[in-house]
C-alpha positions in Angstrom: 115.5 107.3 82.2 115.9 105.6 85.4 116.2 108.9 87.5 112.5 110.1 85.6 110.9 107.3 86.7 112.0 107.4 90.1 111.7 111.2 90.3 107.7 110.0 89.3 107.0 108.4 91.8 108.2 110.6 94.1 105.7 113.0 92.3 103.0 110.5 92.4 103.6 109.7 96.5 103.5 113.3 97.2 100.7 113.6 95.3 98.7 111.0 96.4 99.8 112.5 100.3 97.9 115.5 99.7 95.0 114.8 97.6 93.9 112.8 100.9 95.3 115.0 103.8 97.1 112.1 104.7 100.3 110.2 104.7 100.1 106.6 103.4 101.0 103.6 106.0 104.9 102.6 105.6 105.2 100.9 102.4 101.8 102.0 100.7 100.8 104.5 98.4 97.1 106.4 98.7 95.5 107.6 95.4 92.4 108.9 94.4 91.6 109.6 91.0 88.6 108.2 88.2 88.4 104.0 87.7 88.0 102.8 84.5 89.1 99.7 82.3 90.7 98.6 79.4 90.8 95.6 77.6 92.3 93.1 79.1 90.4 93.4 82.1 92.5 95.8 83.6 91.4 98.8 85.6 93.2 101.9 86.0 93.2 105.1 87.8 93.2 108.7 85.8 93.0 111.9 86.7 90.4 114.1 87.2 91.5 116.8 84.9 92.6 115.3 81.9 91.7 111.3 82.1 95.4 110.6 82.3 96.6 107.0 83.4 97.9 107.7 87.0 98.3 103.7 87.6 97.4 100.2 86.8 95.4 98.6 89.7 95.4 94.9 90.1 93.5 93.4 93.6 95.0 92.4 96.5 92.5 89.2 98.0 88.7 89.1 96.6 88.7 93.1 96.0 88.5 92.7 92.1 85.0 91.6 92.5 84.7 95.4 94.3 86.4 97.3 91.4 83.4 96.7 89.0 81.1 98.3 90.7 83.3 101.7 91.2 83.4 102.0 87.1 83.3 105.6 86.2 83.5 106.6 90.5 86.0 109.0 91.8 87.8 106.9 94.1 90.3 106.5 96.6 92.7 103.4 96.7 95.3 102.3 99.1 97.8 99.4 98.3 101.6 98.8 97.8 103.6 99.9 94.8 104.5 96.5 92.8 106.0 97.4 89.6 106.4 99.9 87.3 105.5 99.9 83.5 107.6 101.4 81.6 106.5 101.9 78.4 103.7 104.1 79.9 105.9 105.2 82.8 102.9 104.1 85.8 103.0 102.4 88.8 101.3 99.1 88.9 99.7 99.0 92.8 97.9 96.3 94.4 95.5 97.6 95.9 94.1 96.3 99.9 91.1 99.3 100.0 89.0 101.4 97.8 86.6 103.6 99.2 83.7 105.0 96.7 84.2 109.0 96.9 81.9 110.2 94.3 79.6 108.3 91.7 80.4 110.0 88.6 84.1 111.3 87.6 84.5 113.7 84.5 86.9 115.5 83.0 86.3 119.2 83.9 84.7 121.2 81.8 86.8 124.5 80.2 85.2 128.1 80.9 
């Protein structure tokens, strides 16, 4: 189980590399994806595609006050990796940026 998860987030950093174009600072992690919340508060980060949990966002400073307003935006965040949850099997990143890409995020429609 240990190797899945680490495998993951290999998956996830390369990911999050080339959904941007670009490589992530030393020691932080680049992700763009849908924000919502759930109960708790707690906001998240899903894909595009299928509104799967990519990762549980927390703020690093005063940026949780920023996170409401990006509800439902495709976004972009940048922060550090700090733990992993593994009953769901995401990352948990605090987050130092987010920068608003698009002000709606849906699933995409099947043809």
């Amino acid at each position: 189980m240990r190797t899945g998860a680490h495998c993951f987030l290999g998956i996830l950093l390369g990911a999050a590399a080339l959904l941007t174009g670009q490589e992530p600072s030393k020691g932080q992690i680049r992700l763009t994806g849908c924000l919502d919340e759930r109960t708790g508060p707690q906001y998240v980060i899903r894909s595009e595609g299928e509104l799967r949990m990519l990762a549980e966002i927390s703020a690093s400073g005063n940026a949780a006050e920023q996170f409401a307003k990006y509800l439902g935006h495709r976004v972009e965040v940048t922060g550090t990796v700090v733990s992993r949850d593994s009953t769901r099997d995401v990352p948990q990143i605090r987050v130092t940026r987010i920068r608003d890409l698009s002000p709606t995020c849906a699933p995409k429609s099947e043809q």
